[in-house]
Each structure stands twice: as C-alpha cells, then as structure tokens.
C-alpha positions in Angstrom: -83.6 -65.9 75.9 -85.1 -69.0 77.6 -86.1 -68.0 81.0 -85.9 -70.9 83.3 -84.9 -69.0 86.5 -88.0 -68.4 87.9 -86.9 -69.7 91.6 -84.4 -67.0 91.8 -86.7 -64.3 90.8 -89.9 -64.4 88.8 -89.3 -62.7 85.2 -90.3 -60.8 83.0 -92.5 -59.0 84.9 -95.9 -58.0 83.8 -96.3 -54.3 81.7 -99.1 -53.1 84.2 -96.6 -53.5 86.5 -93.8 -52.0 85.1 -96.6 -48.9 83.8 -96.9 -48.4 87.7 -94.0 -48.2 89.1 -93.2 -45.7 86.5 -96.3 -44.0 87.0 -95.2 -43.3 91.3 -92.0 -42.6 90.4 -92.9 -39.8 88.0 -95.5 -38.7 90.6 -96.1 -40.3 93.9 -92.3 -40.9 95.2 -92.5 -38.9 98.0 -92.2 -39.8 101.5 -94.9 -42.3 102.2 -96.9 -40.6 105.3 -94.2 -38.0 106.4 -96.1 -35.1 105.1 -99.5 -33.2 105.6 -99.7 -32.9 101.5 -102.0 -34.9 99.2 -99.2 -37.1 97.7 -98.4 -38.2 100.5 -101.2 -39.1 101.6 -101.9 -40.4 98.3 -98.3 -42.6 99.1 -99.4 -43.8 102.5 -102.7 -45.3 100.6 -100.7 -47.3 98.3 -98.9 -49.0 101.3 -101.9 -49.1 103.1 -103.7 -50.9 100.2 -101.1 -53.1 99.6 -100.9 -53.7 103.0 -104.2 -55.3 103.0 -104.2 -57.3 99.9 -101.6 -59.2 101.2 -103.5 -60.1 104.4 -106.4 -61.1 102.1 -104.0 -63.6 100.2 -103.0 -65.2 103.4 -106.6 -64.7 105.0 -104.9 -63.1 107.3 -107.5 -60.7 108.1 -107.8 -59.8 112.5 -105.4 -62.7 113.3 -101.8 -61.3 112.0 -100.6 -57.9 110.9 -98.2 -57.5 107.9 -94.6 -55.8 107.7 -92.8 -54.5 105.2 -89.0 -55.2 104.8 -86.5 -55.1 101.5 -85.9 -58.5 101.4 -87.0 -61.6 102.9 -83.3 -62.2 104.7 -83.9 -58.5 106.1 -87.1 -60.0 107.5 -85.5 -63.7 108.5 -82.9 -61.1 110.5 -85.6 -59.1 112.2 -87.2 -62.5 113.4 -84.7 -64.6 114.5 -83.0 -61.4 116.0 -85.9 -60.4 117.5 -86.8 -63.9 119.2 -85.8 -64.0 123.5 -83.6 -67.0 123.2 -82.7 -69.0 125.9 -79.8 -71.4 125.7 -82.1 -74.2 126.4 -84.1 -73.5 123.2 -84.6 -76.1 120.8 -84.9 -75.6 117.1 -86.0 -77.6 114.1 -85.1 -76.6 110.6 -85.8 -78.4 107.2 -82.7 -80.0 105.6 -84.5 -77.4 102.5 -83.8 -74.0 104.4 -82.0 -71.6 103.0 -79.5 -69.2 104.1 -81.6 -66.5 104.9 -82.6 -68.7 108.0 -79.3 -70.9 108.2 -77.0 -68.3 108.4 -79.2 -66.3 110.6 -79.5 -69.2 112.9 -76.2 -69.1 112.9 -74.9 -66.3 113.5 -77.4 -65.7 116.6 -76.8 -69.2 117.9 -73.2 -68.4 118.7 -74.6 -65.7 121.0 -77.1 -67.8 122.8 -75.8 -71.6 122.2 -79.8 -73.1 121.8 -79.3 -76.1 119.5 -80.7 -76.7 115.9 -81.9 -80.1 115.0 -82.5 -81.1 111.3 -86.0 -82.6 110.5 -85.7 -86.0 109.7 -85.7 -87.2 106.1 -86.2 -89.9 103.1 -85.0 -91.0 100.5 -85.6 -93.5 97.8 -83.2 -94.2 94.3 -85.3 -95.5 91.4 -82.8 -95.8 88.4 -81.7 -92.2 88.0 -83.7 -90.3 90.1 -83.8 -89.9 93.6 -87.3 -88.7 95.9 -87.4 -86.9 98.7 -89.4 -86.1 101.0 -89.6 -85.5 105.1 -90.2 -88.4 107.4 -93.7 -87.5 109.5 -93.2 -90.1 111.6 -90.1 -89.2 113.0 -90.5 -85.8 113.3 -93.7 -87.1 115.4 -91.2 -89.7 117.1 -88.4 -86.4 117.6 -90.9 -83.7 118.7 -92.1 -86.2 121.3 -88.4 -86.8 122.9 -86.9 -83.5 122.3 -89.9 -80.6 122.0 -89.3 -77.4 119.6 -89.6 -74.0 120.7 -89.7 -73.1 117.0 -89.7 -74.9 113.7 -88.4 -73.1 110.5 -89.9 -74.7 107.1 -89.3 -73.7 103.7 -93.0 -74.2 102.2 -91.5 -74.9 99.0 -88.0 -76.1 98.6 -85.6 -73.7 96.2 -83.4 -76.3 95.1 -86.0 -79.0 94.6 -89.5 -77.3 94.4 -90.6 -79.9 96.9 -94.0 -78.6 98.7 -93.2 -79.3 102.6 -96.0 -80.7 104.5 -96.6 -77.4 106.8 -99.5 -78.0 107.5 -98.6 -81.6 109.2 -95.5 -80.3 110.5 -97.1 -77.2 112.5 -99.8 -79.4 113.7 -97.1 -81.7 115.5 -94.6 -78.7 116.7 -98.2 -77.2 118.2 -99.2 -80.0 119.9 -96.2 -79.9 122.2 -96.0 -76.0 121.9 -93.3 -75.2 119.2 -93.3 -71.9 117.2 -93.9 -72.5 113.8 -92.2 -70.0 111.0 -92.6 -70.4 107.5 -90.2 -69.2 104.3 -92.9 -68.5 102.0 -90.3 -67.0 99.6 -90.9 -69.6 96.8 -94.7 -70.5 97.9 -96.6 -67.3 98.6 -98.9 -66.8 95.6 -98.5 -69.5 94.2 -99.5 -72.4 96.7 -102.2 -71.7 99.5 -101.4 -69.9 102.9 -104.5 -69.5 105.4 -103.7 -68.2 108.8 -106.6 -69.0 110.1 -106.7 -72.4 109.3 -103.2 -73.5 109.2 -100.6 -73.7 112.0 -98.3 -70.6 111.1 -96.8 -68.1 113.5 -94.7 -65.9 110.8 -94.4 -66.5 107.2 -91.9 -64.8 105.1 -92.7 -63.4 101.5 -90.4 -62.1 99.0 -92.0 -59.6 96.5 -90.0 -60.4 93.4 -90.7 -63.9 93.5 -94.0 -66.3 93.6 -96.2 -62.9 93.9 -94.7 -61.4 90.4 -93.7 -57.8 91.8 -90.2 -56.3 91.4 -87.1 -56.0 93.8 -87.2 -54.2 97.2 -89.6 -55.2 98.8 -90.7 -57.9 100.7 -91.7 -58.9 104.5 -93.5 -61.3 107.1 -96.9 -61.7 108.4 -97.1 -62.3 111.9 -99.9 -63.4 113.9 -101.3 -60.9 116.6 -99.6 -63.4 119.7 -96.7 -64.1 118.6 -94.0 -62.0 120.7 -90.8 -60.3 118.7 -88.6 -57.7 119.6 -87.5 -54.8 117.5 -83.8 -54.9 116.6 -83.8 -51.7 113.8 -84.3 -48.1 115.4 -85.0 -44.9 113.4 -87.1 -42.5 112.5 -90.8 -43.4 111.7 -92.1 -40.4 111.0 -94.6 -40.1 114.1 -93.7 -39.5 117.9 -90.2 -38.0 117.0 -89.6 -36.4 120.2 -89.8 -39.9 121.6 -86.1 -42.0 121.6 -87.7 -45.1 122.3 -89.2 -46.9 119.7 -93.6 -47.6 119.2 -94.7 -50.4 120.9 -97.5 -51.3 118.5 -98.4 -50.3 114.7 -96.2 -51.5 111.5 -93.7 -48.6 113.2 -92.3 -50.8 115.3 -90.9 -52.8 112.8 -91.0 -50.6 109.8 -88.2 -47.8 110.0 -86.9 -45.7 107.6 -88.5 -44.3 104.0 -91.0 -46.9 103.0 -89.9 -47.9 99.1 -93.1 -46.8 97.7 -91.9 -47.5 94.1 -91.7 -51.1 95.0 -94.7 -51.3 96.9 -96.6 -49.4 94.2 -95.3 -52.5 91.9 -95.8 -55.4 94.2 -99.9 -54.0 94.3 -100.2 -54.0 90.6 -98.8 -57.2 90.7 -101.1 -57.9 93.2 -104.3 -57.1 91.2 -103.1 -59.4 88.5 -102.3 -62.4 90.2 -105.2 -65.5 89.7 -103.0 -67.6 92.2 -105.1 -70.9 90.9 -104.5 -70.5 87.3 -100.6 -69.8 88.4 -100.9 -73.1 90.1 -102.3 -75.2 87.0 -100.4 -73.8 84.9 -96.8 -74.6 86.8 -97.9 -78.1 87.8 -98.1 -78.7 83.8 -95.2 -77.4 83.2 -93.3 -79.2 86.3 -94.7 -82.3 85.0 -93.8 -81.9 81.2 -90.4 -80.8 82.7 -89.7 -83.8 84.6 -90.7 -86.7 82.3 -89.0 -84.7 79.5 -85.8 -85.4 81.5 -86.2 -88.6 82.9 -86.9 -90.1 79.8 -83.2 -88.5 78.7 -80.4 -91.0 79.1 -77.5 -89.8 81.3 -79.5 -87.5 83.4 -79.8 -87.5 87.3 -83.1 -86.2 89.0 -83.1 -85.4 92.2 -87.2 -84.9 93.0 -90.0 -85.2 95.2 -93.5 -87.2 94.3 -95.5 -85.5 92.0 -98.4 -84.6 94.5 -95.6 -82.8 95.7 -93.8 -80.9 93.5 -94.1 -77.6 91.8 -92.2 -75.6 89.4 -88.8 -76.4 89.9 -86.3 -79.2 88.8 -82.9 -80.3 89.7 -80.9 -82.2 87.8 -77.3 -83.1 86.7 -75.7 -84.6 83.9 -73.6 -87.6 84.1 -69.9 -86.4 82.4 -70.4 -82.8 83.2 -70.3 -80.5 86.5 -73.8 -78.2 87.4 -71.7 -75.3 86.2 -70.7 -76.5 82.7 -74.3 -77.4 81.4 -75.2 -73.9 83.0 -72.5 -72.3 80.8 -73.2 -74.6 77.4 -77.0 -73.6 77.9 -76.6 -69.8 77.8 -73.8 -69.8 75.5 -75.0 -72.2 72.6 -78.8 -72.4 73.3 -79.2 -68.9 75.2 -81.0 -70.5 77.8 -81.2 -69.8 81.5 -80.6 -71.6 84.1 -79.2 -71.9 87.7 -76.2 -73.9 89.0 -74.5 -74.8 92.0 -75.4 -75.2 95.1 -78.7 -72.0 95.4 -77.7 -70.8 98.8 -79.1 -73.7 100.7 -76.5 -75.4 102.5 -78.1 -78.5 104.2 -80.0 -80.4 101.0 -76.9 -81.2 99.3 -75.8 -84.0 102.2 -78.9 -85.6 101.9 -79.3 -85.7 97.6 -75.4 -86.2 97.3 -74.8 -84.0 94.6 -71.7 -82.1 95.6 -69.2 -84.6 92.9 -71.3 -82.2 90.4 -70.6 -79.1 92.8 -74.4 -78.8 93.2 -77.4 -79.2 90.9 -78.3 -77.7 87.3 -81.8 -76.1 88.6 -84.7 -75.0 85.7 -87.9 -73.0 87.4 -90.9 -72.1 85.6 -93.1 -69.4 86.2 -96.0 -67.6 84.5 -95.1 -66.8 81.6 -93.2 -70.0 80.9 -94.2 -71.6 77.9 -94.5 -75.6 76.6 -92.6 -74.6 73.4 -89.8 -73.4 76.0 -89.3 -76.6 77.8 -89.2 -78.2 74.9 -86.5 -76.1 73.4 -85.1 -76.6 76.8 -85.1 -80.7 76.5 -84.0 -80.4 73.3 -81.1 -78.6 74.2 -80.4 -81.5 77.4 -80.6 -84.0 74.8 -78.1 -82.6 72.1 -75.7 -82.1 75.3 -75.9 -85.7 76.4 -75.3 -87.4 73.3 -71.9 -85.3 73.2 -71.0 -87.5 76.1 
C-alpha cells in the first residue's frame, strides 16, 4: 500500500517505537504513580519525562505546563468547557477549524449564546486552482470594530495543509486583549511552536499525528495565566479523602489511569523526531505533489502559496465525485487516500467543492517517498484520461 493519509494519522510508525510500547506493556503497565513499588515509580518517570520533552519542543519551559488527554477533541472539550463564558463573549475561528473546536463551540454556545465570527478570507482562481489564504487586514479591520475574547486557529489546515499566520493573528487578537488557542493537531512537530516568543495561550497536540507516536494520547499546553476550569472529576490517586478536586498540579486536569502504553510510545517517538529534517523533507514532497497535479489536465487544486503550504493536497477530478477517485485508488492502484469533506465543516463554503461532495485529500509524512508520489500521479493521470 501507498500511504497518503498522513493528515489523519501519521503511519507506519517507527520500530523503536513500536519495541517500546511492547516493552511497558510486558513490564511497566501498571498504574502510573498509584503505588509505593518501583514500577510504578518507574511508570510515573515515563510521564514525567515525556512530560518535559514536550515542553522542550514548544520551549515551553516555566511559562506553560502540559496535560495529558486521549485525544485532542477530549482536550478541545476540556478547554472550551472549562472557559467562564459570558454571553457577551466574542469569538473568532478560522474558516479551517475543525470539528473538535466547531462542534465544541457549538455545543457550549447554545448554553451561553456568545457569538462566533469567522476570520475573514481570500481567494484567488488561476486556471484550475484556487489559493487561499486569510485576509490580515481585515482581521486587523474586524478585531478593531468587534474585539475577541478568544481566537481559535488551526496552525495547519487538515483539508488544505495551509500554514495559518499565528503568529500575526495572535499578535492582533493580543493587542486588543483576545485569547489566543491554537489546534496544533496537524503542526506540532513538524512546524515551529515557541511559547515564549509567540502569542499562544493553549495549543492542542495530538500524539498520533505530526509527532509520530501512536493512538491514545494526546493533550494541550497551557501557559501558567491562562484561567480554565476543570470539567472531569475522579480519582487522582493523591488526596483521596478529599471530594473536591486539586487546585494546581497536572491533577487537576488529569483524572483517571494515565495510558502509560501510549505515553511510553509518544516518548520514543519523541527521541526520534529531527523536527527540521521532517520539515525539508515534507516541503519536497508537498511541492513535487502539487506541480505533479497541476500539470495533469482535468484536475482542480484547491491550495495555498507555496511559502505556505505543507504536506497536504486537495484536489478533485473533473467527471468524478471525491469518493470515487478515493475508491478507484485503493481498489486498482492500492493507494490511500482521504475523501469527503475531513470533519471540517466551514472550508468547504469558501473552496466550493461540495458538487464533488468534498475534496480527494493526499498527506505525506516521514516515511513518504518520491517514488510514491509518483506512483501516485501516475495513477491521477491513468484516471483522467478515462474521462
């Protein structure tokens, strides 16, 4: 098989990896911390370790502390249900978010009734292909008529693999006092995140994606003054006698058995990752991706600039729907890809590609290869000249 569905989660993963979790499952999975005995303790380093590679990565070191969650939508639920809204609130979101925060959103804005803007966008149409990308100056022009309280941003889009402009985007919500909380799902690992230089309040991270570790877990960094309220309750393994929950410490967020299995993965993974060479290596591969198709006849792009764009590509082919070429590419070529519409349910109004019911989506990763996207644009060719 032809792997090309990186975005959705990073795969294979690595044999270290894969050696490790094996290794904590035969012998370390035990409960994390809950006991006086040396696995254990042994356990509760693993997290602890991991804990603070993961700072390192953000350079997060004394300005934010890290928690641990099983997915990033558990850890989009713990934010946005653990924010004090006030009906007044005002919220920005990407048109790229996806339903981790949309739904979210959603859900907890029927309770409260605060509004949610979209950040304004562009577009441009150059023969097949359409750019994207977020219009600074009228965010600058909307932040100064209507101020955020918060501002959720997908760092890199799933359905486009457009790299948001944060860094810009915080710097304006900050100026009038906005929030800013970043999806680092698809960025984190591959693409830089510095806490103390960039204007982030939370960022999201999904183990299984950019940061090459397996299912289970994932979490958010969250600096030091940013204010959230707990919404789980449980045990934590300290202070039992106590019904209310700790006020400070990963416990208040962290309840429950940690997953040490998956934590014990996401560190190997960890210690592998050269997040520069990552980088290089997708932007080739983007790049070889993306002129492959445009110079095929019949195909629709949907993309941001290049400066701006890494590791995935959405596309559509005139004379089929997203979820045919899908089918024809596992079934004939055994290649995979994604199709439809990738869970983010704002993007498609803006690209207009719902008469294809969504967007054929290829994402690279690490151990992507040039030979497999060119196998891949072989493939796209053959199909279109069936047309």
């Amino acid at each position: 098989m032809i792997y090309l569905d990186n975005a959705a989660t990073t795969f294979p993963k690595s044999e270290s990896m894969l050696a490790r979790m094996d290794e904590v499952n035969r012998n370390l999975a035990v409960n994390a911390g809950r006991g006086s005995y040396k696995a254990a303790r042994q356990a509760d380093e693993i997290i602890a370790n991991t804990r603070e590679k993961l700072l390192r990565l953000a350079n997060a070191n004394g300005v934010a502390d890290i928690f641990f969650t099983s997915s990033a939508t558990i850890a989009f639920n713990q934010i946005i249900g653990g924010i004090e809204w006030k009906n007044t609130d005002v919220v920005y979101v990407s048109p790229f978010e996806h339903n981790a925060v949309m739904r979210t959103l959603h859900f907890w804005q029927k309770k409260f009734e605060f509004s949610i803007q979209v950040l304004p966008y562009k577009s441009e149409v150059a023969g097949n292909n359409k750019y994207h990308f977020i219009d600074l100056d009228a965010v600058k022009f909307q932040f100064a008529k209507n101020k955020p309280d918060y501002v959720f941003m997908s760092y890199v889009s799933n359905v486009t693999g457009y790299i948001l402009p944060i860094e810009k985007i915080g710097t304006l919500a900050k100026s009038v006092g906005g929030k800013v909380i970043v999806d680092g799902a698809q960025a984190f690992g591959l693409v830089p995140v510095n806490f103390k230089t960039m204007p982030i309040d939370l960022l999201v991270f999904a183990g299984h994606k950019t940061l090459y570790g397996p299912f289970g877990v994932a979490g958010f960094i969250k600096t030091k003054e940013f204010s959230l309220s707990q919404i789980f309750a449980g045990g934590t393994g300290s202070d039992s006698l106590n019904l209310d929950m700790p006020n400070t410490g990963s416990s208040r967020y962290e309840v429950g058995s940690e997953n040490i299995v998956a934590i014990a993965g996401l560190e190997a993974a960890l210690d592998e990752l050269v997040q520069a060479n990552v980088y290089e290596n997708e932007k080739e591969l983007t790049k070889l991706l993306t002129t492959g198709l445009q110079g095929i006849k019949n195909v629709y792009t949907y993309l941001p600039s290049e400066d701006s764009h890494i590791g995935i590509v959405s596309f559509n082919i005139g004379g089929y729907m997203a979820s045919e070429v899908g089918q024809i590419m596992d079934e004939d070529f055994d290649i995979a890809v994604r199709t439809g519409y990738h869970c983010a349910p704002l993007i498609h109004d803006y690209i207009n590609d719902k008469s294809f019911v969504g967007t054929v989506r290829a994402s690279v990763g690490k151990f992507t290869t040039e030979k497999d996207i060119k196998l891949f644009l072989q493939a796209i060719q053959e199909l279109t000249e069936e047309v």
